[in-house]
C-alpha positions in Angstrom: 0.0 0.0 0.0 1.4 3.5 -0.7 0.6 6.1 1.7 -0.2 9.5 0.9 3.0 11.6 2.8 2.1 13.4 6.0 -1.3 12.3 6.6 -2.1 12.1 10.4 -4.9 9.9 9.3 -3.1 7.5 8.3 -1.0 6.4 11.1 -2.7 4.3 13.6 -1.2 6.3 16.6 -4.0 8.6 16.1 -6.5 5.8 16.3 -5.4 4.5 19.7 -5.1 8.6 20.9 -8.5 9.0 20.3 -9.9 6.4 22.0 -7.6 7.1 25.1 -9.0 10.7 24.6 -13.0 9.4 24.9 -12.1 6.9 27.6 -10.1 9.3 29.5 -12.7 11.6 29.4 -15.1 9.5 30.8 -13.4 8.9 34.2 -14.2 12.6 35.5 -10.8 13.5 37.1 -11.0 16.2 39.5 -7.6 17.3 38.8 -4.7 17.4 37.0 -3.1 14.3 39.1 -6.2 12.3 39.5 -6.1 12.8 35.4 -2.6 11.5 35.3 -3.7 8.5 37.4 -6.8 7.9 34.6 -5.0 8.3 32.1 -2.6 5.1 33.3 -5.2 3.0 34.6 -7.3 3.5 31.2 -4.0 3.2 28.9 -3.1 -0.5 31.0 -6.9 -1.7 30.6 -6.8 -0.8 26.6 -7.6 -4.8 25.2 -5.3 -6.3 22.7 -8.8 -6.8 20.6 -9.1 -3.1 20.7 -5.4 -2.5 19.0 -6.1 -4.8 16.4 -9.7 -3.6 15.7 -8.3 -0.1 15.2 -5.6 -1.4 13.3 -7.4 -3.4 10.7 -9.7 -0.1 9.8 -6.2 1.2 9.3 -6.3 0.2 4.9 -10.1 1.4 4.5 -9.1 4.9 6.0 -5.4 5.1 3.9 -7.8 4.7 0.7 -10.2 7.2 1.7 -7.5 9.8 2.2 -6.3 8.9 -1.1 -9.6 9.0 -2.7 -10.4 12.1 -0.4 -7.2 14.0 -2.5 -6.1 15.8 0.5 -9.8 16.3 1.0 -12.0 15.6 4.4 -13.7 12.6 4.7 -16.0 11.1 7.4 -14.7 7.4 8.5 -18.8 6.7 9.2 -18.6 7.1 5.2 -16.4 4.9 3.9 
């Protein structure tokens, strides 16, 4: 697969981020060191299933950048 050069969309990274982001979020810290604490207990509890599920949407999203042209796309849509 050839991946369009300096796309954030297309490295997985950003996959895993963003659920850390909406699970993190969820926890309610009431500051910045009960966030830190979150923020490990939710990275250690992240499921192998969960890496590989966001890795395999990884080829479906390259194309749709590709396809996209540099152009927004929703991942819903493709």
């Amino acid at each position: 697969m050839i991946w369009p050069p300096q796309s954030p969309d297309c490295n997985p990274i950003e996959l895993l981020w963003d659920e850390l982001d909406r699970r993190v979020r969820k926890t309610k810290a009431a500051n910045i060191n009960q966030l830190w604490k979150n923020l490990k207990v939710v990275w250690e509890s992240i499921p192998a299933e969960t890496l590989e599920e966001l890795t395999s949407r990884m080829p479906r999203i390259c194309q749709a950048v590709i396809n996209a042209k540099r152009g927004s796309f929703e991942e819903s849509r493709i």
